[in-house]
C-alpha positions, -999 to +999 in steps of 0.1 A: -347+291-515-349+254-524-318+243-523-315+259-492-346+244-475-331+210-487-295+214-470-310+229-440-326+196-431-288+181-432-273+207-415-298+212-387-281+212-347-317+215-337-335+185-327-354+171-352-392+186-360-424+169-358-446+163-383-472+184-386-508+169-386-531+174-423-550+205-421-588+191-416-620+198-407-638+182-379-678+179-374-690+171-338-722+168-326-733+186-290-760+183-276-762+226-266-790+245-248-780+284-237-756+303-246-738+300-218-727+262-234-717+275-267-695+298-250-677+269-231-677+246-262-660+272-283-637+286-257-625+254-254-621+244-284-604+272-295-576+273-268-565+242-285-526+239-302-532+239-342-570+254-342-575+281-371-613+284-370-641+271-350-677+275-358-705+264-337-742+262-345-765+254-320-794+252-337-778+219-354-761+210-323-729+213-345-693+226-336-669+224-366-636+227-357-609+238-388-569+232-383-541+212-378-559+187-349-564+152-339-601+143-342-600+123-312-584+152-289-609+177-299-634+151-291-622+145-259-616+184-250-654+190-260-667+165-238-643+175-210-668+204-210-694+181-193-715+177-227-724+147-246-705+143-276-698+127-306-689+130-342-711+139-368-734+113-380-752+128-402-749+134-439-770+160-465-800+137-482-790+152-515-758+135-512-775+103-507-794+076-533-820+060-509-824+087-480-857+070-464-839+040-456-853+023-423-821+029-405-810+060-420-842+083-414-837+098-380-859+123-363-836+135-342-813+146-376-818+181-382-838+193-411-821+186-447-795+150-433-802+116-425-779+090-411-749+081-427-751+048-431-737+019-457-774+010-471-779+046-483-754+044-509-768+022-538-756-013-548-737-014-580-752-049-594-785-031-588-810-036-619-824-002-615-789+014-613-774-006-644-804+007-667-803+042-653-765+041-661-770+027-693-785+060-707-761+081-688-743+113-701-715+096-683-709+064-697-694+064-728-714+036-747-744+051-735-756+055-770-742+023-787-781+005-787-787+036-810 
């Protein structure tokens, strides 16, 4: 089968294929009041060439959209539905070293993610981050002062 996959690119008389976009996952959010606006978000989403799965929560004002897409042209197709969009700004607090940050806490975020911003992710020449790596499980002179 592989040596036949490889001469079949030689030996092709059709025109030449495109390459495929990287399977990815895209996070926008929309703003989403009735059901009636998931519906249209997902519907149109969903017609898209490449889309394998689309999930919208409108709770979270979140539709994340699954397949072989451009993140701009599922932007775009979202807010062709008349709704205010953009991509996902938010990440998890757990995920983050300084999560109260001035410019990272948001209200608006929803409940568990703040802003994902530069200053949340800590400074390596930090004093507190080189004595908290100093005893670390995952440096491996941790223990040479012992």
């Amino acid at each position: 089968m592989g040596a036949l996959h490889f001469l079949s690119d030689y030996f092709s008389v059709s025109t030449p294929k495109q390459k495929r976009k990287p399977m990815q996952t895209v996070e926008i959010k929309v703003k989403m009041d009735c059901e009636g606006c998931e519906r249209r978000v997902r519907s149109s989403v969903s017609n898209m060439k490449g889309v394998k799965q689309v999930e919208v929560n409108r709770k979270e004002s979140k539709v994340t959209v699954t397949g072989y897409v451009d993140r701009n042209k599922v932007l775009k197709k979202v807010q062709s539905t008349g709704k205010r969009a953009q991509f996902w700004p938010y990440i998890q607090y757990n995920l983050v070293a300084y999560p109260y940050v001035a410019q990272a806490y948001d209200k608006k975020a929803p409940s568990g993610y703040v802003r994902n911003i530069v200053q949340t992710l800590p400074s390596p020449n930090a004093t507190d981050e080189k004595i908290t790596t100093l005893f670390s499980d995952d440096n491996p002179n941790a223990c040479s002062i012992m």
